[in-house]
MARBAKOL-352128 format. One record per residue (C-alpha): x, y, z. Coordinates in steps of 0.25 Angstrom, whole numbers, plus 2048, in hexadecimal, padded with zeros to 3 digits. Layout:
<atoms>
+------+-------+-----+
: east : north :  up :
+------+-------+-----+
:    X :     Y :   Z :
...
+------+-------+-----+
</atoms>
This chain:
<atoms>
+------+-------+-----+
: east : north :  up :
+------+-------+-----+
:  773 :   7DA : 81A :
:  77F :   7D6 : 823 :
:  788 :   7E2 : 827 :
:  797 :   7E2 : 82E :
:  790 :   7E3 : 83C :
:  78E :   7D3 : 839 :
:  79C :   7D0 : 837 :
:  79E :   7D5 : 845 :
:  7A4 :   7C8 : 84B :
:  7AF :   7C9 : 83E :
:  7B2 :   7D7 : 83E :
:  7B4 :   7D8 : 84E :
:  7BF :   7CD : 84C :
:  7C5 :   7D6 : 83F :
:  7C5 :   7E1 : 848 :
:  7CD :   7DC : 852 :
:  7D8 :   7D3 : 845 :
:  7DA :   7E2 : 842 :
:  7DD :   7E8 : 84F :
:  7E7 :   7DE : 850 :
:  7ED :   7E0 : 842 :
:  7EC :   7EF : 845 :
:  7F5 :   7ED : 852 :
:  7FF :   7E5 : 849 :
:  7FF :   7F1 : 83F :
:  803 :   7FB : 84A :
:  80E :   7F1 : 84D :
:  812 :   7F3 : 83F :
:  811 :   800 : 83D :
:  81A :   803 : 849 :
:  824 :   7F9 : 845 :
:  824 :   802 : 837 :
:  826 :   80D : 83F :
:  82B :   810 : 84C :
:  830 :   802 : 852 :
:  83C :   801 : 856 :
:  845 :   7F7 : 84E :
:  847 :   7EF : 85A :
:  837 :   7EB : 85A :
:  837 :   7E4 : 84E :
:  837 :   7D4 : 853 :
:  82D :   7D7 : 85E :
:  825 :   7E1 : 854 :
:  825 :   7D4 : 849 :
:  81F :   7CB : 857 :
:  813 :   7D6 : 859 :
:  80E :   7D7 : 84A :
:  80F :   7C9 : 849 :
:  808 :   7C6 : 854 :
:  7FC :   7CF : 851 :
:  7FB :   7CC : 843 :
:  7FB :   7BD : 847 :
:  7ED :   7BF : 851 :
:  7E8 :   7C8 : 847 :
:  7E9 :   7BB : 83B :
:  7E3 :   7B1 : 846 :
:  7D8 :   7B9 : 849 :
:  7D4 :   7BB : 83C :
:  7D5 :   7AE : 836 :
:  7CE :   7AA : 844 :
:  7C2 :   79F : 844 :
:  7B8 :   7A9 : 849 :
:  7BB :   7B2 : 83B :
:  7BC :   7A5 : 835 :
:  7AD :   7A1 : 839 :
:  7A7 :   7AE : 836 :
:  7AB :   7B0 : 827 :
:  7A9 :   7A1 : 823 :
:  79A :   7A6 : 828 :
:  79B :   7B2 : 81F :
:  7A6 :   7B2 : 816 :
:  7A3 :   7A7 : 807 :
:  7B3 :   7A2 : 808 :
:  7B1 :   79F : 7F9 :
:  7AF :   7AD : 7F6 :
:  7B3 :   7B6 : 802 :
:  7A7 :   7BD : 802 :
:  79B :   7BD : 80C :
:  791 :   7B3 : 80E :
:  783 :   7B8 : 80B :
:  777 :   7B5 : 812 :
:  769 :   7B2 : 80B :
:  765 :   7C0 : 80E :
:  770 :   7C4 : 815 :
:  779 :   7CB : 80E :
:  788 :   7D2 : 813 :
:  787 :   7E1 : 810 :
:  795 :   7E5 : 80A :
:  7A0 :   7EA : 814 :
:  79C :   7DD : 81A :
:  79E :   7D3 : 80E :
:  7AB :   7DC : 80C :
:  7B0 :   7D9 : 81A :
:  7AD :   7CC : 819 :
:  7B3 :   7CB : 80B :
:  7BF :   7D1 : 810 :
:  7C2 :   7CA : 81D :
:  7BE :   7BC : 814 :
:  7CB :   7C0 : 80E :
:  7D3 :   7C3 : 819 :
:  7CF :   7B8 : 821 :
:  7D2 :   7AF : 816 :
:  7E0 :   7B2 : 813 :
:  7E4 :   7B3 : 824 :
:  7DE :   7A5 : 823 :
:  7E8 :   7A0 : 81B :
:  7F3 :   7A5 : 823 :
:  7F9 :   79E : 831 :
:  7FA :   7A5 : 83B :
:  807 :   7A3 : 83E :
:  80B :   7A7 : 830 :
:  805 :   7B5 : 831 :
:  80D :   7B7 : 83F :
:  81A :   7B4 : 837 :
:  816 :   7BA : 82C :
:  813 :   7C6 : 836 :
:  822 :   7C5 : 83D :
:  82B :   7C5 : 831 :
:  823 :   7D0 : 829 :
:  825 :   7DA : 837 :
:  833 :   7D5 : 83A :
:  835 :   7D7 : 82B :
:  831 :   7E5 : 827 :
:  83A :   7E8 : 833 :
:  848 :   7E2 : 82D :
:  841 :   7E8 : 81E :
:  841 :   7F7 : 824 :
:  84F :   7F6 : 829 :
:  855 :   7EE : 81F :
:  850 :   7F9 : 815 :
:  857 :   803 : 81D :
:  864 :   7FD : 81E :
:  862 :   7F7 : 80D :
:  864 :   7E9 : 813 :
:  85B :   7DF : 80B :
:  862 :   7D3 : 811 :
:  85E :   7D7 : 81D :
:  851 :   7D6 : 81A :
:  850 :   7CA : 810 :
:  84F :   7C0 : 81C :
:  841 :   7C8 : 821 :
:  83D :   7C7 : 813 :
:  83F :   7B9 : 80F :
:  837 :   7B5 : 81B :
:  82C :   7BE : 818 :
:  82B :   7B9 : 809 :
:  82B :   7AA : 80E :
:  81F :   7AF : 816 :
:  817 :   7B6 : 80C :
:  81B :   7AA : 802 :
:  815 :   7A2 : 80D :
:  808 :   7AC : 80F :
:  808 :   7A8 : 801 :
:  804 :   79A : 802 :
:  7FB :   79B : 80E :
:  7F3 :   7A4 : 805 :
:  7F1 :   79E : 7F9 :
:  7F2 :   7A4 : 7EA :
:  7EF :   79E : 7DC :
:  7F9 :   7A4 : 7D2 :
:  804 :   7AA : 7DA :
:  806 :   7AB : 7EB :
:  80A :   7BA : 7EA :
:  7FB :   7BB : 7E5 :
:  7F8 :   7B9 : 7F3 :
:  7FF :   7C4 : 7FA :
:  7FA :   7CD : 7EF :
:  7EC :   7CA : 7F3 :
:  7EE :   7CE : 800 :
:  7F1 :   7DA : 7FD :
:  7E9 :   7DF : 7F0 :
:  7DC :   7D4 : 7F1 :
:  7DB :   7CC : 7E5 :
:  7E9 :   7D1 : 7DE :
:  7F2 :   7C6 : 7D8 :
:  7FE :   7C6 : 7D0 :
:  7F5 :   7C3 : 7C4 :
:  7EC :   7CF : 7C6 :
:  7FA :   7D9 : 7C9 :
:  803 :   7D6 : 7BF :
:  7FA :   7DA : 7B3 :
:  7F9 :   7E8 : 7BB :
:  805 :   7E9 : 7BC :
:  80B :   7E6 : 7AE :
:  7FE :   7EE : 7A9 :
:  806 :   7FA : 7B2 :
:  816 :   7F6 : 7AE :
:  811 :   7F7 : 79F :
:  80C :   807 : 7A2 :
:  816 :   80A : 7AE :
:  824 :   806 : 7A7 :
:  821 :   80C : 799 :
:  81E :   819 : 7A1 :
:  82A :   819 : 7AB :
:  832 :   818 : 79E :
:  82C :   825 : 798 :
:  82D :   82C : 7A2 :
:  83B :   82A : 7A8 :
:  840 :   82C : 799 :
:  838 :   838 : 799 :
:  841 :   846 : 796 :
:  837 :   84E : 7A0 :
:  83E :   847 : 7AE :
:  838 :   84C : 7BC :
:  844 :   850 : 7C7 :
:  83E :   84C : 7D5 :
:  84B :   84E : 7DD :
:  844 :   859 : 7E5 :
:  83D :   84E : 7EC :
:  84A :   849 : 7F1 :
:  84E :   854 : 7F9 :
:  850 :   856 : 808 :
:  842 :   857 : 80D :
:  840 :   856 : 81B :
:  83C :   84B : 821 :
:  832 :   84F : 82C :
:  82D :   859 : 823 :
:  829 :   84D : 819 :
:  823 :   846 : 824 :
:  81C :   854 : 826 :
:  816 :   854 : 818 :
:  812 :   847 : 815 :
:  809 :   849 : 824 :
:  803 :   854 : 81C :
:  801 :   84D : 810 :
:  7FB :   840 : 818 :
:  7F0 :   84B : 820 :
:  7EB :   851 : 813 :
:  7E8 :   844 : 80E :
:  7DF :   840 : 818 :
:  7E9 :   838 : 820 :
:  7E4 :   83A : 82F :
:  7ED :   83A : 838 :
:  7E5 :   838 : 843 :
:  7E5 :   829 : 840 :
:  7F3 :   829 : 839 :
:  801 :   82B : 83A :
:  80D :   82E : 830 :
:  81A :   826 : 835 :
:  827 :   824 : 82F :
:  82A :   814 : 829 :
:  835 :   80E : 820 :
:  82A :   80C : 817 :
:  81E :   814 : 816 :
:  810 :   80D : 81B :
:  804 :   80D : 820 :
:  7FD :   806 : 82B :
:  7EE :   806 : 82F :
:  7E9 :   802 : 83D :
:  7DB :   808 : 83B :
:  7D6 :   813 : 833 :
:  7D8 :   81B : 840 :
:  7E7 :   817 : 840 :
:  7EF :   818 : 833 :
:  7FE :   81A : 832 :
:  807 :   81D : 828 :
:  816 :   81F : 827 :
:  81F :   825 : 81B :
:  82F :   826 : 81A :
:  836 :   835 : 818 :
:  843 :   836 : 80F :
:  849 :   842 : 812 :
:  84D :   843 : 802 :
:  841 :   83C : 7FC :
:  834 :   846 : 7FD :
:  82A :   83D : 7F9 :
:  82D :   82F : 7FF :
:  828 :   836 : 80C :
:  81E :   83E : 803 :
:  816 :   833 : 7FD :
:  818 :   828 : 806 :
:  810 :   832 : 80F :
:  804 :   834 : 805 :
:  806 :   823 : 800 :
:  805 :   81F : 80F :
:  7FA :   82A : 810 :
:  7F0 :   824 : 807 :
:  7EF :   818 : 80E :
:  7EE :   81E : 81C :
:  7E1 :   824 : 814 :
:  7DE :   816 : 811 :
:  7DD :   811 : 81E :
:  7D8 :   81C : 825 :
:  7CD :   81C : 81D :
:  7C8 :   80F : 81E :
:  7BA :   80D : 826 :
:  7BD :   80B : 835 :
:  7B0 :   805 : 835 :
:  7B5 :   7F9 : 82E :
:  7C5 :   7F9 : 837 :
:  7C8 :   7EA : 83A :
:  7C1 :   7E5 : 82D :
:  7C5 :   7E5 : 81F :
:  7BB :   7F0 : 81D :
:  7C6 :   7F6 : 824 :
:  7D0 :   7F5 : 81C :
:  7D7 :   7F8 : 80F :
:  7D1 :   7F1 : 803 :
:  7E1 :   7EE : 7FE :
:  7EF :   7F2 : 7FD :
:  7EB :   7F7 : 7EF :
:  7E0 :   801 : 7F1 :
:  7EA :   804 : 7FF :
:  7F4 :   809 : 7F6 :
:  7EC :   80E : 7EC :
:  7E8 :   818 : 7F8 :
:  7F8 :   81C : 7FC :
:  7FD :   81C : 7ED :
:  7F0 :   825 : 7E9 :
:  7F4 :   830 : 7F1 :
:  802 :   82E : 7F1 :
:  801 :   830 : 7E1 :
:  7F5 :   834 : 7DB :
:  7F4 :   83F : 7E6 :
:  801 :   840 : 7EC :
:  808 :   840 : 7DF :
:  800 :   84B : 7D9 :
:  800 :   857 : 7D2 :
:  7F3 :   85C : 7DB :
:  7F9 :   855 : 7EA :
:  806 :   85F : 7E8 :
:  7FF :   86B : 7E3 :
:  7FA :   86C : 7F2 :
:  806 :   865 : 7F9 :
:  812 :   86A : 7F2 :
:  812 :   877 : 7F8 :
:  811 :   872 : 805 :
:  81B :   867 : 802 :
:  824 :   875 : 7FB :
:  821 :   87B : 80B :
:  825 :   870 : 812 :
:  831 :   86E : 808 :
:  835 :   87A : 805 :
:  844 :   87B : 801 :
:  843 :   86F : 7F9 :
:  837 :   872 : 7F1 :
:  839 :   87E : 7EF :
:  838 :   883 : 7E0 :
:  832 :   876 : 7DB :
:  825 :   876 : 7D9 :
:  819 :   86E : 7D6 :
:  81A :   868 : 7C9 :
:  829 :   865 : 7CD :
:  825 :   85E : 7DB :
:  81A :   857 : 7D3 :
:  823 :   852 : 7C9 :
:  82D :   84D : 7D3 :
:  822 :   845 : 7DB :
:  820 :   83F : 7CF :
:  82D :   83C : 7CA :
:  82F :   82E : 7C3 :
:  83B :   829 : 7C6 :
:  83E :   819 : 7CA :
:  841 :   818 : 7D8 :
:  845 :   80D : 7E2 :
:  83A :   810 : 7EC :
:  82B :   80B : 7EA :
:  825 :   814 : 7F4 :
:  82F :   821 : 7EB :
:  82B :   81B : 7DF :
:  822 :   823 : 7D5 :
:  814 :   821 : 7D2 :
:  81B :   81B : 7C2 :
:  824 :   812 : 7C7 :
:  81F :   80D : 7D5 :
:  817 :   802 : 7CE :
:  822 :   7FC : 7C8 :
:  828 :   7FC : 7D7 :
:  81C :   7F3 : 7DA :
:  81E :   7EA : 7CC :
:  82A :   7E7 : 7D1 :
:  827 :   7E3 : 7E0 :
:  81A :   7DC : 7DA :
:  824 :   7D4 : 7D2 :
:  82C :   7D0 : 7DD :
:  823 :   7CC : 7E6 :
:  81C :   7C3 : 7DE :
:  82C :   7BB : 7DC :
:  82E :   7BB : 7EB :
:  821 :   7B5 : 7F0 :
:  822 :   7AC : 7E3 :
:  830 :   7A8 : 7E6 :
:  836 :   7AE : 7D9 :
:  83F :   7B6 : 7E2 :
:  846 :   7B7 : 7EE :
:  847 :   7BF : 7F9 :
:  856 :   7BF : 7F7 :
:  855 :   7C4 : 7E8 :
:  84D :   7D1 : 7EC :
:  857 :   7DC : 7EA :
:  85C :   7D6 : 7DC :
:  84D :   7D6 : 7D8 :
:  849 :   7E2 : 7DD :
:  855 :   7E8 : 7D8 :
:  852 :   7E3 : 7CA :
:  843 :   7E5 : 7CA :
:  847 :   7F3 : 7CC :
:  84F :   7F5 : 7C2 :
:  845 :   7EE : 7B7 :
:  839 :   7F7 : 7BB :
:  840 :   804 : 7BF :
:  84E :   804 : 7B9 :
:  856 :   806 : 7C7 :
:  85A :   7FD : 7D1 :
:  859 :   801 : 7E1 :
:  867 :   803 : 7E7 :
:  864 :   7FD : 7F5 :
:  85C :   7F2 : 7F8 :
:  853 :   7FF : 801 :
:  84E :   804 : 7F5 :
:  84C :   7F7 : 7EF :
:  848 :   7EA : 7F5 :
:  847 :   7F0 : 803 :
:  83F :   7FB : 800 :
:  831 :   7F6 : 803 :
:  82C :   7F1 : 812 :
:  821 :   7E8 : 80A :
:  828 :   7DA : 80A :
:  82D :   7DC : 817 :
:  81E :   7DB : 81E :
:  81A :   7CF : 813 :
:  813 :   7DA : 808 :
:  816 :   7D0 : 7FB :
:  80B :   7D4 : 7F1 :
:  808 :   7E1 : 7F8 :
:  810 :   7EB : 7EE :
:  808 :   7E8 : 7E2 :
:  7FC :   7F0 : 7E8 :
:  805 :   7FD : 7E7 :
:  801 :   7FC : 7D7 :
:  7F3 :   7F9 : 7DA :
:  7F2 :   805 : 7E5 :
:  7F9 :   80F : 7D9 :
:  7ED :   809 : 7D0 :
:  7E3 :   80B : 7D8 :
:  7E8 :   818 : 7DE :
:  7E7 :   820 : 7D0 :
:  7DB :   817 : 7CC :
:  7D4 :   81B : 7D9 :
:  7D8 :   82A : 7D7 :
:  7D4 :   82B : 7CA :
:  7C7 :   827 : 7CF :
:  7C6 :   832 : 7DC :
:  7CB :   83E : 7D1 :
:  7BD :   83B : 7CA :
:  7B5 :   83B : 7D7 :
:  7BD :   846 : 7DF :
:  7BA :   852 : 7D7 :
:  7C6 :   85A : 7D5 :
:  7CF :   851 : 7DE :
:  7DD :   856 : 7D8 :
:  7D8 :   863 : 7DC :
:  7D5 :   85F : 7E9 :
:  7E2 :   859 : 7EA :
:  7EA :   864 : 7E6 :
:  7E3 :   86D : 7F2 :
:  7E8 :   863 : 7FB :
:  7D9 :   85C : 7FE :
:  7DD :   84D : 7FE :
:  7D2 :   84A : 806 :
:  7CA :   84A : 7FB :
:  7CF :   83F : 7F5 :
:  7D1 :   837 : 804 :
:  7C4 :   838 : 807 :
:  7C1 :   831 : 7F6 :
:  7C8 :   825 : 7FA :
:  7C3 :   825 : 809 :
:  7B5 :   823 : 802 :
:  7B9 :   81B : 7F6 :
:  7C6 :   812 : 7FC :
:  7CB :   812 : 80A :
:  7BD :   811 : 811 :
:  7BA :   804 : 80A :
:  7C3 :   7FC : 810 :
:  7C3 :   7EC : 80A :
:  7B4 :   7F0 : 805 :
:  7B7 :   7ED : 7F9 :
:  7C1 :   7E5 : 7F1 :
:  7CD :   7EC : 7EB :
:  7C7 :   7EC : 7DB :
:  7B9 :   7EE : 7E2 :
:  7BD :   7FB : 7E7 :
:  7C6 :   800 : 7DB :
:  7BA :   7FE : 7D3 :
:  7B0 :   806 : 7DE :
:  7B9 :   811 : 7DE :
:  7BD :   813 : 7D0 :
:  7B4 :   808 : 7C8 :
:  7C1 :   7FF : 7C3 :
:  7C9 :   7F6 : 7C8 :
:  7D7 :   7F8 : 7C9 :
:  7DD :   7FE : 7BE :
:  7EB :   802 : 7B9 :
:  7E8 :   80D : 7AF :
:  7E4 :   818 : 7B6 :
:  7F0 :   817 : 7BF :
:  7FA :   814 : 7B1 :
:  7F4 :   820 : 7AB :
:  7F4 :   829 : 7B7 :
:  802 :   828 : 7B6 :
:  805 :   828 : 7A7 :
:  7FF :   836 : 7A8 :
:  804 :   83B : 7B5 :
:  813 :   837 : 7B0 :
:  813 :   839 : 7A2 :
:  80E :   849 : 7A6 :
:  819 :   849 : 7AE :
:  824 :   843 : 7A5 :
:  81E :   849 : 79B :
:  81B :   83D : 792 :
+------+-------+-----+
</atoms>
């Protein structure tokens, strides 16, 4: 049976595609964090650059040659000998890289360098039109990166609709057509609960999270929080950013950043534990297999269904807070004072429509998505225009929450994805909350006594679960496949719906 060690020739020139893209990643994350404003044209050059000799390389004739020797390009999958078959890391690489290679391949080179340049130059004209509520100023960056993602688009190639294409890059295999079932399936449970409970007499008040709270003290916490996670920071950091992220250079080198509001406890709080999750992720996965799909996360979906497990099905907890809240009550201990568990729990979990995504409840955060879903699919359609957004937005809001952003920063601006070209990344947010309960649902059955575990402040036991089931696997396996190795279904919206109709309708007394 044929093993990795004879994919050698390949996955020595992965190896060195990564390092490059790694080197670009670094560039990123600085220019996230601590560049100076006046970097940002020559920061653009750099990435671009990089990203432009990691595509040539990849989509080079030498790779070219040794996959059309082992890779079907009717099927994507390896070429058996008589005899001589691949063992199954090494079909999966080859799988994988079948797909990678494929869509670089349709793309110029010279269309990934632009593509490159505008996204850089544009996340930086995003972060400070943000800052000073300015969407004209950002329209211009935006109406060029649309054009090039409508013109990714064609290179591509789609059957029913071109936003299907950038989904796929994203969430292997999703399309409009497989999403929007989903989607209504989880608006016909979501919006008849949201009703019921914000008519409901027993209303939660949450205005001790919005407080004075320290700052640095909040940074100080969420450190805490990260380290009894598993998070090592030996091979991390936690920086500040205009919107929380995290970027991976190696399993050895992980990095994640937050934001602090000095009156809004848990933007800071679980942006920490969100980010966290996938740091785990990608510090868990097999170094072994760095530079290679193996390497790598499976998709954004199971990424996110990492960051919003722990930041809700943990972090959001009745069990996480019986160990943290008395820490949390130390660190804050003017403003907690007298407020106890079940009022602090209450408050965490408080549904209330907001503005903000990344603040948004674990009820209403999907319909955050719906709506960014929805207008992704007009913009690289053509339905809308770049010029229209504020209105949309504005209206969109007010159709799926009832209230309408008062500035265009807690609007349209408010996420960084359309300025680095992310079209058809938010829908795997609802697939990562799917996953997350389905996958935790699943590790509550294995992991005896997890909730108590838990509540004594042992999370390891749970990171060490999805080291062995999850992160370690890499591009293994196929989104669905896994699913179904972990839990023995495929995606599936009920148990996250029905986790939430009971953790709600206990709290709003329903």
């Amino acid at each position: 049976m044929k093993t990795i060690a004879a994919l050698e020739p390949l996955t020595t020139k992965l190896l060195e595609i990564t390092r490059i893209n790694s080197a670009a990643s670094v560039l990123s994350w600085d220019q996230e964090t601590h560049m100076p404003a006046g970097g940002g044209e020559a920061r653009a050059e750099q990435i671009a650059v990089l990203q432009g000799i990691a595509h040539d390389k990849l989509v080079s004739p030498d790779i070219e040659r040794f996959l059309a020797a082992t890779v079907d390009p009717t099927t994507g999958q390896a070429i058996d000998q008589p005899g001589d078959l691949w063992d199954e890391p090494s079909r999966s690489l080859l799988r994988e890289i079948w797909r990678d290679f494929s869509r670089a391949k349709k793309l110029p080179s010279d269309f990934v360098i632009r593509l490159s340049r505008e996204t850089s130059l544009a996340q930086q004209v995003w972060a400070e039109a943000k800052e000073q509520n300015n969407f004209r100023q950002f329209l211009p960056n935006l109406r060029t990166v649309l054009a090039l993602k409508r013109e990714e688009t064609e290179y591509l190639g789609y059957k029913a609709s071109p936003y299907d294409a950038l989904l796929d890059v994203y969430e292997p295999g999703s399309t409009i057509a497989t999403l929007r079932p989903l989607f209504a399936q989880m608006k016909a449970r979501l919006v008849p609960l949201l009703k019921r409970v914000t008519q409901s007499p027993n209303q939660i008040d949450d205005s001790i999270l919005r407080h004075a709270y320290d700052q640095a003290r909040q940074l100080e916490f969420g450190r805490l929080v990260l380290i009894a996670m598993g998070y090592d920071f030996e091979r991390g950091r936690l920086d500040l950013s205009a919107h929380p992220f995290t970027t991976s250079f190696h399993p050895t080198d992980v990095r994640v950043t937050t934001r602090v509001h000095e009156h809004e406890l848990q933007s800071c709080l679980f942006s920490c534990i969100h980010e966290g999750g996938h740091g785990l992720y990608d510090q868990g996965l097999d170094q072994r297999y760095f530079g290679t799909p193996l390497g790598e996360s499976v998709s954004l979906g199971i990424h996110e269904s990492q960051s919003r497990m722990w930041e809700n099905c943990v972090g959001r907890s009745r069990a996480f807070w019986r160990f943290f809240y008395p820490v949390l009550q130390q660190t804050f201990h003017h403003q907690l004072r007298g407020i106890d568990l079940e009022h602090f729990y209450a408050a965490i979990n408080c549904v209330k429509p907001s503005f903000i995504r990344v603040e948004a409840d674990e009820l209403t955060y999907n319909l955050h998505i719906m709506l960014r879903f929805e207008i992704e699919q007009d913009l690289i359609e053509g339905r809308t225009q770049p010029d229209d957004l504020p209105g949309i937005w504005n209206q969109k809001m007010q159709d799926y929450l009832g209230i309408t952003p008062p500035t265009d920063a807690e609007g349209v601006l408010q996420d960084v994805h359309w300025s680095f070209g992310a079209f058809g990344y938010f829908p795997t947010y609802t697939l990562g909350n799917l996953y997350s309960v389905q996958f935790f649902e699943q590790a509550k059955l294995e992991i005896p006594h997890l909730d108590e575990e838990i509540a004594a402040g042992q999370l390891m036991v749970l990171r060490r679960w999805l080291e062995q089931k999850i992160h370690r696997w890499g591009r293994m396996f196929t989104p669905d496949h896994l699913a179904q190795r972990v839990t023995g279904k495929s995606i599936n919206p009920e148990p996250f719906l029905s986790y939430l109709e009971k953790k709600y309708g206990e709290l709003y007394k329903l």
